[in-house]
Backbone atoms as SQL, in Angstrom:
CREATE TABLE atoms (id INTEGER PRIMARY KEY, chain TEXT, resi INTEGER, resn TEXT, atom TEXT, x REAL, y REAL, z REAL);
INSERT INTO atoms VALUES
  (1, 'A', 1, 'UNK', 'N', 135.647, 151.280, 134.998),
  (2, 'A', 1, 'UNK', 'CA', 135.003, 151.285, 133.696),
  (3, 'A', 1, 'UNK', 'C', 133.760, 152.155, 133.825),
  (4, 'A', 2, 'UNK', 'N', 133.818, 153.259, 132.635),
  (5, 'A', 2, 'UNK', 'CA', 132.507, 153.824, 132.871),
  (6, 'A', 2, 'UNK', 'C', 131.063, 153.223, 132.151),
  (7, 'A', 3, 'UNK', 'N', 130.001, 153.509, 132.224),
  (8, 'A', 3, 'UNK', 'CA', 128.858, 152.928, 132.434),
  (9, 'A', 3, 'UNK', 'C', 128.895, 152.895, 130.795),
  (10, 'A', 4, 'UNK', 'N', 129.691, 153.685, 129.751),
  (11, 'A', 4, 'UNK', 'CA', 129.012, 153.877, 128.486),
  (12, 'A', 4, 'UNK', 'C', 130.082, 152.522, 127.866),
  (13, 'A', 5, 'UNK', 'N', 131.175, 152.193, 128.775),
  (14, 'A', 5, 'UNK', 'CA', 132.495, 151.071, 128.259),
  (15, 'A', 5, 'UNK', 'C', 131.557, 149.875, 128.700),
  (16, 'A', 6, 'UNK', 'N', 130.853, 149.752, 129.583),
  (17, 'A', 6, 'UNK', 'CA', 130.141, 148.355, 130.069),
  (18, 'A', 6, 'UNK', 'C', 129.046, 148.245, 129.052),
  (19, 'A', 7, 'UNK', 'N', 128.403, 149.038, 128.551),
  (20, 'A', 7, 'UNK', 'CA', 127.364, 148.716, 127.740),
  (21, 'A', 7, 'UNK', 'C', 127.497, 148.719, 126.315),
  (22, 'A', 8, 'UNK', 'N', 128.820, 148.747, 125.883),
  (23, 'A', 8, 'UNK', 'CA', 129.175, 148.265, 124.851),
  (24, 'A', 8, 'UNK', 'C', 129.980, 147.277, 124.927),
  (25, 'A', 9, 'UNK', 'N', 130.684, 146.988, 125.981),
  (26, 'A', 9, 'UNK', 'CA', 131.170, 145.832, 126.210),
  (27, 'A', 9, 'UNK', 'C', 129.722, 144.753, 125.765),
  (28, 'A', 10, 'UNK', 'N', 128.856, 145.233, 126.342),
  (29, 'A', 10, 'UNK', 'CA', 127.713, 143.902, 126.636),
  (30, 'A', 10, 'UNK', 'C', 126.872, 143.916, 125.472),
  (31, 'A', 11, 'UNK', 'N', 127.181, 145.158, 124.403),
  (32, 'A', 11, 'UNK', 'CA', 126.410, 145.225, 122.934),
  (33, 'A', 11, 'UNK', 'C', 127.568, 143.855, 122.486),
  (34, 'A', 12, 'UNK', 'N', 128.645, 144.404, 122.524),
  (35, 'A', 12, 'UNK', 'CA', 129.593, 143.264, 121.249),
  (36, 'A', 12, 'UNK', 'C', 129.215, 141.925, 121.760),
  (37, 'A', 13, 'UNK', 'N', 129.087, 141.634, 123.568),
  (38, 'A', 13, 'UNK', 'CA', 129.331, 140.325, 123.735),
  (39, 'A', 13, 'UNK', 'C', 127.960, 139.913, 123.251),
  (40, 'A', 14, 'UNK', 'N', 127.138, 140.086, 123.264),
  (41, 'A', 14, 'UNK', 'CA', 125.606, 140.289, 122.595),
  (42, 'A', 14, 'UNK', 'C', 125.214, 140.213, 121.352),
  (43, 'A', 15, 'UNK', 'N', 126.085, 140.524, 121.193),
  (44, 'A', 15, 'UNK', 'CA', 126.016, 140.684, 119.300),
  (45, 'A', 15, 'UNK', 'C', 126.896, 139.531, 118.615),
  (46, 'A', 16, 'UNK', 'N', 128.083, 139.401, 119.187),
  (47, 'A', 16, 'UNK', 'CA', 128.617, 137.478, 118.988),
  (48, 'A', 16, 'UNK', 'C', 127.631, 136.777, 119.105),
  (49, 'A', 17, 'UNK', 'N', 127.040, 137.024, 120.680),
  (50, 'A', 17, 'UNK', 'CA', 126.085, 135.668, 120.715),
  (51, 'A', 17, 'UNK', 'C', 125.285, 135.501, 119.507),
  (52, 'A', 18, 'UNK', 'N', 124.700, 136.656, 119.649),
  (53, 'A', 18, 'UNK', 'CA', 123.617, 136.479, 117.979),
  (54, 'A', 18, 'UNK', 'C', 124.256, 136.557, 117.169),
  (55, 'A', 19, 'UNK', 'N', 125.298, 136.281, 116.823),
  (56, 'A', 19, 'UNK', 'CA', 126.121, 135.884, 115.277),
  (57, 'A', 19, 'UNK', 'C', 126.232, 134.491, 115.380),
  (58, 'A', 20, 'UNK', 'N', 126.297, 134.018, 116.660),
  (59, 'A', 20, 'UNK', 'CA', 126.933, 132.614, 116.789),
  (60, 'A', 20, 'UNK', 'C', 125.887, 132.033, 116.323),
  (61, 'A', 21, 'UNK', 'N', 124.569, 132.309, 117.284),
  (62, 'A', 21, 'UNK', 'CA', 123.077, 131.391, 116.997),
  (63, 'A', 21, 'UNK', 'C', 123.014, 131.564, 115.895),
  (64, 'A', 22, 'UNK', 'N', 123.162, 132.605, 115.118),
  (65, 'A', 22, 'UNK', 'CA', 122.950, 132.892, 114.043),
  (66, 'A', 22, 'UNK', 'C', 123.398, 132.116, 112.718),
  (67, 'A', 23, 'UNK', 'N', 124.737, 131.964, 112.800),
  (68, 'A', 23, 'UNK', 'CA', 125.497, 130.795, 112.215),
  (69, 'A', 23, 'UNK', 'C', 125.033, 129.743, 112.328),
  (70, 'A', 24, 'UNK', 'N', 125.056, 129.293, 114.137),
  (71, 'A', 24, 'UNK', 'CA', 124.478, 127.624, 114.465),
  (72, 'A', 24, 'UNK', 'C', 123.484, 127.397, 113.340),
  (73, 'A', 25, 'UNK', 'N', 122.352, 128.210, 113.563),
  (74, 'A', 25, 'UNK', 'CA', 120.783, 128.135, 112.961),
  (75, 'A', 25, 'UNK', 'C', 120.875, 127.909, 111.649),
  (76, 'A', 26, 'UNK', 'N', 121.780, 128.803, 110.648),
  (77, 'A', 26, 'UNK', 'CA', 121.882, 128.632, 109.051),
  (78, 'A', 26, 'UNK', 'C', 122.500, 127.427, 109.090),
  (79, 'A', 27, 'UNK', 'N', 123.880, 126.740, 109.734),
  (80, 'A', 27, 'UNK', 'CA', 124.480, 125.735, 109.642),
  (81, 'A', 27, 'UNK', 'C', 123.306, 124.495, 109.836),
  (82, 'A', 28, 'UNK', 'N', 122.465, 124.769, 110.669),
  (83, 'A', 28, 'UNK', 'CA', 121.274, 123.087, 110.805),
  (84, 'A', 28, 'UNK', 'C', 120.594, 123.332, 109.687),
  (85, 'A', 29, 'UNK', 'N', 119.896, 124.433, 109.486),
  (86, 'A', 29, 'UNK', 'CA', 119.012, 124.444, 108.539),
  (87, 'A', 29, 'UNK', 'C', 119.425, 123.863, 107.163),
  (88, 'A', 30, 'UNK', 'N', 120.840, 124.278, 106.469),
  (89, 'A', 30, 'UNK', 'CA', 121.612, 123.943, 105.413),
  (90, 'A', 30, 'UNK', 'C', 121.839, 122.698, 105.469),
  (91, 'A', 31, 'UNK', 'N', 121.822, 121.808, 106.745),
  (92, 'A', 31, 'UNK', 'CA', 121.854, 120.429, 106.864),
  (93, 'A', 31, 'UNK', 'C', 120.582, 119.708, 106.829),
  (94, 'A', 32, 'UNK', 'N', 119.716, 120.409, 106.834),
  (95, 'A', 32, 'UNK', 'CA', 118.578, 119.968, 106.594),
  (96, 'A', 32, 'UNK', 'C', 117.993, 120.132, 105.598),
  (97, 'A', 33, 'UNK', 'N', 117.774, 121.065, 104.396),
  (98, 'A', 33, 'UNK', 'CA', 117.816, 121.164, 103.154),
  (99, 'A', 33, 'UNK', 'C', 118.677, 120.180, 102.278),
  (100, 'A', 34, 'UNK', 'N', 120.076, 119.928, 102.455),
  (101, 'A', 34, 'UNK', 'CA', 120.998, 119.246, 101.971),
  (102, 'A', 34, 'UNK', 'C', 120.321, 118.033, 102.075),
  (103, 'A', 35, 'UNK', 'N', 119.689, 117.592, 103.556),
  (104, 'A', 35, 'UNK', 'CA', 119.243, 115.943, 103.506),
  (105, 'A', 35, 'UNK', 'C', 118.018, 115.938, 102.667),
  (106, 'A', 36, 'UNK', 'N', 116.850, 116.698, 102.507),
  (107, 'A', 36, 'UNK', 'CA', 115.832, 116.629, 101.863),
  (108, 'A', 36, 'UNK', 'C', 116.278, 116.848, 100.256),
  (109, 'A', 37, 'UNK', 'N', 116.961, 117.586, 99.666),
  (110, 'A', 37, 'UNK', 'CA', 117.163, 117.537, 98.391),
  (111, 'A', 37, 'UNK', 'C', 118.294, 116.079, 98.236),
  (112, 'A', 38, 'UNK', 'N', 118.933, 115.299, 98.953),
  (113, 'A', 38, 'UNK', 'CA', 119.143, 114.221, 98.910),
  (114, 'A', 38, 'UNK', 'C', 118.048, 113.222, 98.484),
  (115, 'A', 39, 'UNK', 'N', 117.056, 113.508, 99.532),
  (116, 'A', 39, 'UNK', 'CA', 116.317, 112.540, 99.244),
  (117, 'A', 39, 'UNK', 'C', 115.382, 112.860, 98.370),
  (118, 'A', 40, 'UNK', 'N', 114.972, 114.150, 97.658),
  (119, 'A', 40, 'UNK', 'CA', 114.406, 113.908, 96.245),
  (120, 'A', 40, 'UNK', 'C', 115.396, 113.835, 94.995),
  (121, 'A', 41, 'UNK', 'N', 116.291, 113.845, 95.075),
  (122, 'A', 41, 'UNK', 'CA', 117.265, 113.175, 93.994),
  (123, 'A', 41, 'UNK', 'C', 117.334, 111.787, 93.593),
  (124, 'A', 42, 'UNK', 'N', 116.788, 111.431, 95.229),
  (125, 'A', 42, 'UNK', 'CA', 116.779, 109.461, 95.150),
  (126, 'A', 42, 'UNK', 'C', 115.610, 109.647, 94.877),
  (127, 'A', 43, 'UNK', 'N', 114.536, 110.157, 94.863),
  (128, 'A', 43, 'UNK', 'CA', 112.877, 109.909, 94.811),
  (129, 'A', 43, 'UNK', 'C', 113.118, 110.102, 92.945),
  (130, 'A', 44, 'UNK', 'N', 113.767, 111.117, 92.600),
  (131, 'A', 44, 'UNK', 'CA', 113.748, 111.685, 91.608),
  (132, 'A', 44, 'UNK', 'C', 114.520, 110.503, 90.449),
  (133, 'A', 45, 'UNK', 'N', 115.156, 109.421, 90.764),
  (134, 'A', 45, 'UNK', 'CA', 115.891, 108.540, 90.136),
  (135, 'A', 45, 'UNK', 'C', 115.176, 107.951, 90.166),
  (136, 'A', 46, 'UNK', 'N', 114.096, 107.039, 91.295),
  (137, 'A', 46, 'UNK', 'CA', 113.356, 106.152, 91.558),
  (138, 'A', 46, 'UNK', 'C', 111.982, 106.483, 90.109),
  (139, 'A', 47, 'UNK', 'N', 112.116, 107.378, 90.334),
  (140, 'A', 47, 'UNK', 'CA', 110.754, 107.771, 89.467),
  (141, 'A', 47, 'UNK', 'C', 111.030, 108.109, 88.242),
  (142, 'A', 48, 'UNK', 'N', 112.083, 107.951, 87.565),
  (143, 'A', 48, 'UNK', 'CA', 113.067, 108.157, 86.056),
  (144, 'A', 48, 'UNK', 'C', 113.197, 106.325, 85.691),
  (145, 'A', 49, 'UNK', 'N', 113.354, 105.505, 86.708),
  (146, 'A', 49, 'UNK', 'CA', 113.202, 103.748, 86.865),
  (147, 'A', 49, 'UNK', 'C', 112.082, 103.373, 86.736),
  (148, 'A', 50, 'UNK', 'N', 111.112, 104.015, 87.395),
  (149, 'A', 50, 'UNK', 'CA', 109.944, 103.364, 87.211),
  (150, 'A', 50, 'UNK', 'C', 109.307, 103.945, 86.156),
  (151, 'A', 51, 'UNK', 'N', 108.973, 105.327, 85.400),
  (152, 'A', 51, 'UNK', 'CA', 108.739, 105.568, 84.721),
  (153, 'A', 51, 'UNK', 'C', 109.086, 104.458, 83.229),
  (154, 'A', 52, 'UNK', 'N', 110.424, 104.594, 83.182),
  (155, 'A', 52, 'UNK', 'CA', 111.109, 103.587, 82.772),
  (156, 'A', 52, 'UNK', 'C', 110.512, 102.524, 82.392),
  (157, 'A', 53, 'UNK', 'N', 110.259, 101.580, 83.536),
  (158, 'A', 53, 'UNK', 'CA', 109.883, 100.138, 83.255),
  (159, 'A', 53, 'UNK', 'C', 107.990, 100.207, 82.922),
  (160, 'A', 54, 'UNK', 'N', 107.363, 101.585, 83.487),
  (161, 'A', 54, 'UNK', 'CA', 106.247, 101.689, 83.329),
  (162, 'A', 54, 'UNK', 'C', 106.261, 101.595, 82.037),
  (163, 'A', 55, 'UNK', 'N', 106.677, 102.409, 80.756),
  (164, 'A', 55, 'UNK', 'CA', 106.362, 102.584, 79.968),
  (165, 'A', 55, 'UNK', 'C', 106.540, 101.329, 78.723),
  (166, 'A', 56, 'UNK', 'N', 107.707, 100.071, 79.395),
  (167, 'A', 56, 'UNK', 'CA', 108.155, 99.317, 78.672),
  (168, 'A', 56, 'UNK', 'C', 106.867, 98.043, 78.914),
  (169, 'A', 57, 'UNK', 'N', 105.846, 98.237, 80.115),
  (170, 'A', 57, 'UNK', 'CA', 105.554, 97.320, 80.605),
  (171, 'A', 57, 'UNK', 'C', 104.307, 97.666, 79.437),
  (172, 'A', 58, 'UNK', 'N', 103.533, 98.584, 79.320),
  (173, 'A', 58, 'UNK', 'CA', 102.710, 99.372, 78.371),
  (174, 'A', 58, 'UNK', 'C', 102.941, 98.760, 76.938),
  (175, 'A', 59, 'UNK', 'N', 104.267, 98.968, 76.591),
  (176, 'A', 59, 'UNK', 'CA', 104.462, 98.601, 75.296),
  (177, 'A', 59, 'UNK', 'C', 104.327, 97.028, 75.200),
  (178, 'A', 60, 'UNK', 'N', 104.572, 96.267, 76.041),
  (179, 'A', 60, 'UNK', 'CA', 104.427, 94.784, 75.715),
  (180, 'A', 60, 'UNK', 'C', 102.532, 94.611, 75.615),
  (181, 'A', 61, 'UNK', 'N', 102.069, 95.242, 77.174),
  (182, 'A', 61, 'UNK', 'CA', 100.615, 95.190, 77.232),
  (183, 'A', 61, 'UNK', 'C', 99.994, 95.578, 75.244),
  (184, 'A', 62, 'UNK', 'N', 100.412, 96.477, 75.040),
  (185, 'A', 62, 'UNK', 'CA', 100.404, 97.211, 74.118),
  (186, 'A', 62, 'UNK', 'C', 100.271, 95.745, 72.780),
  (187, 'A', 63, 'UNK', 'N', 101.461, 95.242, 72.708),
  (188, 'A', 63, 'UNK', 'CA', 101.963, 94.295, 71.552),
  (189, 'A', 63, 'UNK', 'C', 100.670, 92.902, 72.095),
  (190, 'A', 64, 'UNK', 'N', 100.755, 92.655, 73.486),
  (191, 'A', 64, 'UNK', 'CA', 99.784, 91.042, 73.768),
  (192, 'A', 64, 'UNK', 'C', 98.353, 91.902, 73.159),
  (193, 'A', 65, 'UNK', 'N', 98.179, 93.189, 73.314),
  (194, 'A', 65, 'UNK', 'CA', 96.555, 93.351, 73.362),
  (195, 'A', 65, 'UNK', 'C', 96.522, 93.474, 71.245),
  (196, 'A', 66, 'UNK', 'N', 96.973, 93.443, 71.042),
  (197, 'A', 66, 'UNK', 'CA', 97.447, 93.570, 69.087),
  (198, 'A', 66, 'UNK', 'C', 97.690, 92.062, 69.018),
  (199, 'A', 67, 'UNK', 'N', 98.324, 91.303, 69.625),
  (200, 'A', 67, 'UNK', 'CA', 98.121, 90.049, 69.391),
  (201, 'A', 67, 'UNK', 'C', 96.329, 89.281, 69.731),
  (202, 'A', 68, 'UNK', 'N', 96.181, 89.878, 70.556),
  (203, 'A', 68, 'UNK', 'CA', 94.951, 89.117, 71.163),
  (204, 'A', 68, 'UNK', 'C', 94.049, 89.687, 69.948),
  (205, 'A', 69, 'UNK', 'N', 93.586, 91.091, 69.561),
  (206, 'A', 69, 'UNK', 'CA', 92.923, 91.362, 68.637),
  (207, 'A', 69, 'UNK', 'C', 92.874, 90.443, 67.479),
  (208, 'A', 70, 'UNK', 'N', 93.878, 90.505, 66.759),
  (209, 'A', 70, 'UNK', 'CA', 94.304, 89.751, 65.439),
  (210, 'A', 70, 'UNK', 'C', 93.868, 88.655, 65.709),
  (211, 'A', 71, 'UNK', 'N', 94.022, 87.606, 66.438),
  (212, 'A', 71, 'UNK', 'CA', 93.932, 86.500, 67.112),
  (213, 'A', 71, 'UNK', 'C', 92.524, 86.247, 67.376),
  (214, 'A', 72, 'UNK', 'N', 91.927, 86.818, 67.606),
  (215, 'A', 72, 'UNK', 'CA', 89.933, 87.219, 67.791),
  (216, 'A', 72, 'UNK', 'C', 89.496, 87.520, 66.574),
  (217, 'A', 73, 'UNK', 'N', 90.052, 88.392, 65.633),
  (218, 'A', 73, 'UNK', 'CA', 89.297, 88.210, 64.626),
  (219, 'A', 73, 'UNK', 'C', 89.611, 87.136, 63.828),
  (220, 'A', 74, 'UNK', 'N', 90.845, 86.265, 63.505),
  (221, 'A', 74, 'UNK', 'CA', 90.718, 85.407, 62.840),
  (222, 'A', 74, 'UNK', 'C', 90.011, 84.163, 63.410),
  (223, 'A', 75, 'UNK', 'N', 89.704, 84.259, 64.816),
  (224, 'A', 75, 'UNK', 'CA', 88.792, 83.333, 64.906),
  (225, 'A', 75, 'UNK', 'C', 87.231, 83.693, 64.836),
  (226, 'A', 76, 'UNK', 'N', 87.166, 84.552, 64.618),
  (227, 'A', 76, 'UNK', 'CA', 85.672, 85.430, 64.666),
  (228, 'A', 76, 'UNK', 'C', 85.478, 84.955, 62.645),
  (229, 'A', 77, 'UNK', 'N', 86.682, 85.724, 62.267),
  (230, 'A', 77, 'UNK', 'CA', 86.575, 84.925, 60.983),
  (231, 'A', 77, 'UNK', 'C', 86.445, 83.851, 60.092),
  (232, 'A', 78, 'UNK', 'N', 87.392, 82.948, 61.083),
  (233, 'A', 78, 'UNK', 'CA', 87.304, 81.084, 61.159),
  (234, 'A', 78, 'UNK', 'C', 85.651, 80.257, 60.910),
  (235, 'A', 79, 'UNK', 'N', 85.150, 80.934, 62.055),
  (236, 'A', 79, 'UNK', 'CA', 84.215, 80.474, 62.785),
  (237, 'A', 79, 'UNK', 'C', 82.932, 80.716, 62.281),
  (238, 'A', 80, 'UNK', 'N', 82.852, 81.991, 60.971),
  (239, 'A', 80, 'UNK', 'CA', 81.841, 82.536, 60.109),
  (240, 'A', 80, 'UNK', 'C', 82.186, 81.561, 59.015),
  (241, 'A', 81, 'UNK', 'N', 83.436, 81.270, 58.256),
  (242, 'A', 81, 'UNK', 'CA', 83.184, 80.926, 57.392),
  (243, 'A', 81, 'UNK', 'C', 83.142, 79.266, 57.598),
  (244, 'A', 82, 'UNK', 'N', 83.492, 78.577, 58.342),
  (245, 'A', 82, 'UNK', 'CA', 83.085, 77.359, 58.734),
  (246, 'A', 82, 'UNK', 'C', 81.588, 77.335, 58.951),
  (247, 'A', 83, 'UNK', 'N', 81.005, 77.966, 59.678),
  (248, 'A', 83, 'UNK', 'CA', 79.515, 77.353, 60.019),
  (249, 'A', 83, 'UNK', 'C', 79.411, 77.812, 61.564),
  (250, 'A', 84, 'UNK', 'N', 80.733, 77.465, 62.578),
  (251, 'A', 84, 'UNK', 'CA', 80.598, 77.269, 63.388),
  (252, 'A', 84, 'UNK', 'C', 80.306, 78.635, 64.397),
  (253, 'A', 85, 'UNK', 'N', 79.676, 78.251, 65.757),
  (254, 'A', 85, 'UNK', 'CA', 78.958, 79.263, 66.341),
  (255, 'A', 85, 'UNK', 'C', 80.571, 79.200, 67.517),
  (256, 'A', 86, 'UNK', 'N', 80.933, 80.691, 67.044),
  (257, 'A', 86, 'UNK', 'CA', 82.006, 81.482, 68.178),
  (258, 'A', 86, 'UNK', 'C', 81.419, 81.449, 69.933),
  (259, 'A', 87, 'UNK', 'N', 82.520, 80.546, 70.294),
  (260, 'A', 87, 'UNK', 'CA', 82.229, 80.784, 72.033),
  (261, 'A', 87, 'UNK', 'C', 82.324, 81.916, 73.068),
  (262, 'A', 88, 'UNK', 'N', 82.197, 82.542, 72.198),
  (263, 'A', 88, 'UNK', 'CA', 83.173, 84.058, 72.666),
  (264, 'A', 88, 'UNK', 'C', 82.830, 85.001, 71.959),
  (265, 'A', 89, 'UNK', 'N', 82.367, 86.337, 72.589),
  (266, 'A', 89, 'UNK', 'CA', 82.399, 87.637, 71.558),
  (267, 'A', 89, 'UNK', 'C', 82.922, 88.496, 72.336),
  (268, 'A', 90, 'UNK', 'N', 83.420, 89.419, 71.876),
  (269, 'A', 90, 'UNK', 'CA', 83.459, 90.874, 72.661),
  (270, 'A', 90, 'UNK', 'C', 82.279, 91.738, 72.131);
């Protein structure tokens, strides 16, 4: 074999190798992207749930604090036109 057949022999076998790593490397990496966009899909549901219940929890807070108002002034109101001195102010 002459010297110019050996050193292309040793370009191609050389050049697999770095196709192979090359492959290996995209193949982990793609497995590793794949697991992280996994897990913001679940982060991403988690937070579509809680949003969710956040906003329902708001609306009740929402309805007790409209009850409590109403509820304060008619005793704020009660309590003027009776005579009597309110235990309570805001």
């Amino acid at each position: 074999m002459n010297n110019s057949q050996s050193d292309l022999t040793l370009n191609a076998f050389t050049g697999e190798l770095v196709k192979e790593k090359m492959e290996m490397s995209y193949t982990r990496i793609r497995e590793l992207y794949n697991l992280k966009q996994i897990e913001i899909e679940k982060m991403e549901e988690k937070i579509v749930k809680l949003t969710d219940k956040l906003s329902d929890l708001k609306a009740d807070r929402q309805q007790f604090e409209d009850e409590l108002n109403g509820l304060y002034e008619s005793y704020v109101t009660y309590c003027r036109e009776t005579g009597f001195k309110p235990a309570f102010e805001l």
